[in-house]
Each structure stands twice: as structure tokens, then as C-alpha cells.
N, C-alpha and C positions, 0 to 999 in steps of 0.2 A: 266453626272455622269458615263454611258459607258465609254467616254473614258476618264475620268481621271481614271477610275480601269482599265482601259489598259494600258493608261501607266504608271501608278504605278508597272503591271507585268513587264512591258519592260524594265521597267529601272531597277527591280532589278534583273533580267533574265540577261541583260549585264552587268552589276556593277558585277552579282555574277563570270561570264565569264573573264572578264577583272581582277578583284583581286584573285582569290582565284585559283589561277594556281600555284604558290607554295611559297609561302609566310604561316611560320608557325604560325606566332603572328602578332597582329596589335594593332593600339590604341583601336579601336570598329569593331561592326559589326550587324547590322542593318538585320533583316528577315522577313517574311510576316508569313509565311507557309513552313519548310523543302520540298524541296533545294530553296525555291523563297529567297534570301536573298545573302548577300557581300558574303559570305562565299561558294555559294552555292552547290554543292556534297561533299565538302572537312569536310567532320569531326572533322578535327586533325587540324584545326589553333585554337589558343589560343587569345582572345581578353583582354585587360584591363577596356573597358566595353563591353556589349551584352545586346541589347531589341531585344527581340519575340515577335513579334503584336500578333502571335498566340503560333505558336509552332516551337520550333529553334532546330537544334542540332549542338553542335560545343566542338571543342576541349579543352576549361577549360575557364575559366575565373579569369582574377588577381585581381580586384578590387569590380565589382557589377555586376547582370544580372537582366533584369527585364523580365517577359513572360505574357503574357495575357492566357493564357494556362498549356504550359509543357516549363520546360527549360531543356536538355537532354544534358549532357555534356561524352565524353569520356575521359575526362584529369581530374584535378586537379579544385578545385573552392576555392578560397581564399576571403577575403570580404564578402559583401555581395549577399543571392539570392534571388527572390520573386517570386512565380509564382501563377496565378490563382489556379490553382487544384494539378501539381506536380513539384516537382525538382527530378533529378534523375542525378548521379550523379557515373560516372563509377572508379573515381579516388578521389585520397581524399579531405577532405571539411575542409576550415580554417575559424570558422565565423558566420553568424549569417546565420541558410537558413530556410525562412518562405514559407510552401503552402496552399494552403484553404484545400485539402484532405490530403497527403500524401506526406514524402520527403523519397526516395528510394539511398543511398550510401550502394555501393556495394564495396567499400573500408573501408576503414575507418574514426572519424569525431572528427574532436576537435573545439567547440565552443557551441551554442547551435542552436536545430534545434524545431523549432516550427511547429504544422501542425494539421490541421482539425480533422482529425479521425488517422493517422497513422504515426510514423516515422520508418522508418529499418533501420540498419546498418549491415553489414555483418561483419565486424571488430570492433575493439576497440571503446569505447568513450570515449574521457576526455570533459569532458564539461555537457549540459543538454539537455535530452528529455524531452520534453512538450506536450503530443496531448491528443483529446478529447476522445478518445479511449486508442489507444494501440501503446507501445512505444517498441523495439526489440535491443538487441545489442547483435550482435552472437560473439563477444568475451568480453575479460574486460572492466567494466564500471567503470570510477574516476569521481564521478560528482551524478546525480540526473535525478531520470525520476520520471515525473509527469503523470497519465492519469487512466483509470479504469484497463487496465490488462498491467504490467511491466515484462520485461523479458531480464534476461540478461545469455546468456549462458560462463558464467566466473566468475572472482572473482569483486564482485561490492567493489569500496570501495565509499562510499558515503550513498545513501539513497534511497530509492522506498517509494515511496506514491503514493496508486492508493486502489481500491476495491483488484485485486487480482496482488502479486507479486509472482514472482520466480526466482532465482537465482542459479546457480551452488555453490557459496560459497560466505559468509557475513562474509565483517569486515565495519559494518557500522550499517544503524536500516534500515527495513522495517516496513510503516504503512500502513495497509489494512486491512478489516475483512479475506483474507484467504493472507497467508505469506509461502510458501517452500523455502525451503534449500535444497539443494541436497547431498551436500556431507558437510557439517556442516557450523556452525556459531563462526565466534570470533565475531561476532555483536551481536544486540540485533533484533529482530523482535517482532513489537507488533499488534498485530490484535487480532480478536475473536478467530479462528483457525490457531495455527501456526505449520507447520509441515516441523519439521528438524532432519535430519542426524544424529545420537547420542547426541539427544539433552535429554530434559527431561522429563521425561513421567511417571509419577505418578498414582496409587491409594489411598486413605486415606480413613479407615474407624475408626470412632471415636465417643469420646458421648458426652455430653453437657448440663449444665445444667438449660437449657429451652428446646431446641431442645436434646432430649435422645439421635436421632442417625443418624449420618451423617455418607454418603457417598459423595468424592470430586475425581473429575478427574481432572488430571493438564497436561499440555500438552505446550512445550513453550522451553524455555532455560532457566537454573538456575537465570538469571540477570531479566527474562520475562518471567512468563508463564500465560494461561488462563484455568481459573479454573471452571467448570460444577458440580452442588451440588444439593443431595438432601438429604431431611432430614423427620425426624419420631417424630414424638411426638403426645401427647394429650389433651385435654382441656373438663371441663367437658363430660369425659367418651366418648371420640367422636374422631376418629381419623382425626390427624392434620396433613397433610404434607408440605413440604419445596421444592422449586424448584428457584432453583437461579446461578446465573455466576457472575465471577468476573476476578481479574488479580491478582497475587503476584511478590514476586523477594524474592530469599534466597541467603546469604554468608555463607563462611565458619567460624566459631568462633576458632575451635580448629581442630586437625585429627578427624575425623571422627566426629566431631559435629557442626551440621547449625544452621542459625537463619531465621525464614522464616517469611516472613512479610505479610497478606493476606488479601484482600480487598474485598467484594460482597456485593450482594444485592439476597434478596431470596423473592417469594412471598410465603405468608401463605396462606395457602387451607385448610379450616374447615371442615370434613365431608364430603370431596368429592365436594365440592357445588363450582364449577368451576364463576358461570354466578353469577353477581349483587353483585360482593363478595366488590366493590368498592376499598380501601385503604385499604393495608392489609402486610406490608415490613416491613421486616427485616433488615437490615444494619450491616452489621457485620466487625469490624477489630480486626484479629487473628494474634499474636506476638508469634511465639514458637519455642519451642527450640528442633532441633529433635536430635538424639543420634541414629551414627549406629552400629545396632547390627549383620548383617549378611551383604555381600556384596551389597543383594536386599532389606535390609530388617531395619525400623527404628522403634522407637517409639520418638513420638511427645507428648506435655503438653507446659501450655502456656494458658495467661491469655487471654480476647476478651471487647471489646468495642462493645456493642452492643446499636442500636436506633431503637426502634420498634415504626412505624407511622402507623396509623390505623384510618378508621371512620367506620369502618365495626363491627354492633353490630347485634349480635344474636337474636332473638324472646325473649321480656323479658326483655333483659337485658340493664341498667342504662348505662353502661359503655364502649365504645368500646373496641373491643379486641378479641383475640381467641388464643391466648398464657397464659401462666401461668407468669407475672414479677414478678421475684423476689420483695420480700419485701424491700431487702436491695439498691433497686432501688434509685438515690441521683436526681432523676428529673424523675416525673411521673405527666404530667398535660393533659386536654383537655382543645384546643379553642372555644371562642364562637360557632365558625362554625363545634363543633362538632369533631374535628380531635384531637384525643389523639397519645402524643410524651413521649413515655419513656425511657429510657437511663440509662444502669448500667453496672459492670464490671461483667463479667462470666468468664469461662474457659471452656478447651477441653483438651483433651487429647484423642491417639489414635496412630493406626498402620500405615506406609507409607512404599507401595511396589513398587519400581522402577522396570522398565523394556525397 
């Protein structure tokens, strides 16, 4: 076993001596371990294929590289690359390049790049990032990144889906619970938290009648935003409050008059009494129509679809519930198992201050 791992050195020690004197390209090129390989000090030749038993470094490749390690290229990579833990990649990428960790192009990359926890680009990408983490493109992205945090420093046009994106500027959708813009959005971003550049950014204070008085924070872009609510009301003599989020999306109907279309779910809290309050939501779809009256300044009205589900019944009482349902309610029943579902039209009406 000695000496076959001897002369396996030996031979690619003089294989790498005898070829790689100055010849810039070749069909392959065969390595053990940087410089033990065909190519060996010479950087800058270009192969049409390249395997690295371990870890290679060479001047690009035309067609495929495979690495059991790192594939480290100072040229150009076109085809495909695969490497145990990384490709890195000093010139640009045409292609498909997979690594178990991290694929590092410090040019630019068109195709898509797959990789364990990380991809970076330092320029453009048209094509797709994919990693189990975090996906980087320091200039414009045409295409899609996949992973928990996306980040493109330019204009994406395409899409982010991850837990957190950010971008310099959207003409496309990001989906994550937290979404930035930098310097604004002609896209849409949807997440729990979206924070953009002259986007939209709301307060609404209004009344209602089941819930007397609601407060709504919207935050988002006119086409998308997410909306944080709470609300005041009563139930036998007992203070009742509302805490609930949702999403909307408003158009424009007229000059200065929108239609805002609003979707949430709120829980009800009877008396403070936070624990064991079991089933106890609100459901609400709010249709209104706002009218501006001052550059920051609206008044909204507009009818609501409300479904109140409950199995949370008071001391006493027959009936689940801790709301007041309108009488004119057109569906108010409990199941077997206890869970009353009521359903009727309301309305609202109230102020909305931009800023």
C-alpha cells in the first residue's frame, strides 16, 4: 500500500512537470491535492473536464469539474461543478455548480447554484440560488433565491423566498416573515413584517359594531400590506379586548378615492383572563372605501364579514361566547362538541393617517 501511494505521488509529480509547462487548455486534468496533479503550479490552464481527489486549483473549466473537497478555479466555469464542501470560482459561472457547504463566485453567475448552507456572488445573477441558509448577490438578481436569509444588493427582478429577505429594489414578490426594500418596491412583498422605502404605512383608528374600537397598523405596499389590531369592547359589564393581524391590498377607484380590501383574525380576551380562555376568534373581512381628505389624512366606512368561533363559556353561562352577536346574525349555531360558529354582516367606519 506504501508504495502504490508513492507512486501514485510520482507519477502525478512528473505528469504535472512534463504537461503543465505551458500549454493553456487541455482535454482534462487529473489532481490529488494542489500542486500534486497534470496541471501542477500552473493555475491558468483551462480544462474541458477537471477531477480533484481532494482539492484542485486550475484555470476554468469548459464542460464539468468534480472535487472531493474544493474545486478552486481562477478562470471562467461553464457546465457543470460539484464539489464535496466548496466551488469557488474567481471568473464567471455558466451552469449548474453544487457544493455540500458553500459556492463562492467572485464574478459573476448565470444558471443555478445549489449549496449546503451558503452561495455568494459578488456580481449579477440571472439564474437561481438555493442554500440551506443564506443565499448573497452583490449586484442584480433576474431569477430566484431560495434559503432562510436572501439578499440581493440591486434590483431583483424575480422573487425571494426565505424567513428574511432584503433587497436594494423590487420589481418582483418577496415571501418571508420579515421582507426590506431599500429604496422602494414596484413588486409586491409579502411577509408578517414588511419594510419598504416609500411604501405604506398606515394608522386607522375606528368603531364597529360588536368590537366599539379598533386600532389597525398597516405596514406593507398599497398591492400588500400587514396589518397589527387591537380592539375595545364589552360583554356583560366586563372589559373585552381584541388582538389580532392580518394582510390587505387597496386600489385606486377614483382621484383620491381607494378600495381596501382587509383580511384578519383577532383573539377575544374576556376580562383580562389571558389562560384557559380555550376557542375564542374573530374573523373578520373588511371592504371599504376610503376618501382623501387631506394629503395624510382619510376617512374610511365599509361593510365586514364577520365569523365568530368560540367554545369558551363564562361561569353560568348556557351558551359559548363573550361577544355581543348581533341579532341580525343569518347563521348562529353550536356543535355537538360544544363549538359555537356565528356569522353576520357589520360595518366600520373610521380615520386613516399615512405617514
Amino acid at each position: 500500500m506504501k508504495n502504490l501511494i508513492f507512486n501514485l505521488f510520482s507519477l502525478l509529480f512528473i505528469t504535472s512537470s512534463v504537461f503543465a509547462q505551458e500549454k493553456d487548455s487541455r482535454p482534462f486534468q487529473v489532481s490529488f491535492l494542489y500542486p500534486l496533479g497534470i496541471n501542477g503550479t500552473n493555475t491558468q490552464v483551462a480544462s474541458d473536464g477537471s477531477f480533484n481527489v481532494l482539492w484542485g486549483v486550475n484555470g476554468g473549466v469548459n464542460y464539468f469539474e468534480l472535487g472531493g473537497i474544493a474545486n478552486v478555479n481562477n478562470g471562467d466555469v461553464r457546465g457543470g461543478q460539484i464539489a464535496g464542501i466548496t466551488n469557488v470560482t474567481r471568473g464567471e459561472s455558466n451552469g449548474l455548480v453544487i457544493a455540500g457547504i458553500t459556492n463562492l463566485n467572485t464574478s459573476s453567475a448565470r444558471g443555478l447554484q445549489l449549496a449546503g448552507i451558503n452561495n455568494y456572488t459578488n456580481n449579477e445573477v440571472n439564474g437561481a440560488q438555493i442554500s440551506g441558509i443564506s443565499n448573497i448577490s452583490g449586484g442584480d438578481m433576474n431569477g430566484a433565491q431560495i434559503g432562510l436569509i436572501n439578499t440581493v444588493r440591486g434590483n431583483l427582478k424575480g422573487a425571494q423566498v426565505g424567513l428574511v429577505n432584503y433587497t436594494d429594489s423590487l420589481n418582483g414578490a418577496q415571501i418571508g416573515l420579515i421582507n426590506v426594500v431599500k429604496d422602494g418596491a414596484k413588486g409586491t412583498p409579502i411577509g408578517l413584517i414588511n419594510i419598504v422605502k416609500d411604501g405604506y404605512y398606515a394608522v386607522e383608528v375606528g368603531v364597529g359594531e360588536t368590537v366599539w374600537g379598533n386600532v389597525n397598523f398597516k405596514m406593507g405596499t398599497q398591492q400588500f400590506y400587514t396589518i397589527f389590531k387591537v380592539g375595545y369592547t364589552e360583554y356583560n359589564d366586563k372589559l373585552v379586548n381584541t388582538f389580532g393581524a392580518g394582510f390587505g391590498t387597496q386600489f385606486e377607484l377614483a382621484k383620491r378615492v381607494n378600495l381596501a380590501l382587509d383580511l384578519s383574525a383577532n383573539q377575544v380576551i374576556h376580562d383580562n383572563t389571558w389562560k384557559d380562555t380555550g376557542l375564542n376568534l374573530l374573523n373578520k373581512a373588511d371592504l371599504n372605501v376610503q376618501v382623501k381628505v387631506l394629503k395624510n389624512l382619510s376617512i374610511y366606512a365599509g361593510p365586514s364579514l364577520n365569523v365568530y368561533t368560540t367554545d369558551y363559556k363564562l361561569n353560568g353561562s348556557e351558551t359559548a361566547g363573550t361577544l355581543d352577536v348581533p341579532e341580525h346574525a343569518f347563521f348562529d349555531e353550536t356543535s355537538d362538541h360544544g363549538t359555537r360558529t356565528a356569522i353576520w354582516i357589520g360595518g366600520q367606519a373610521g380615520l386613516n393617517f399615512t405617514f
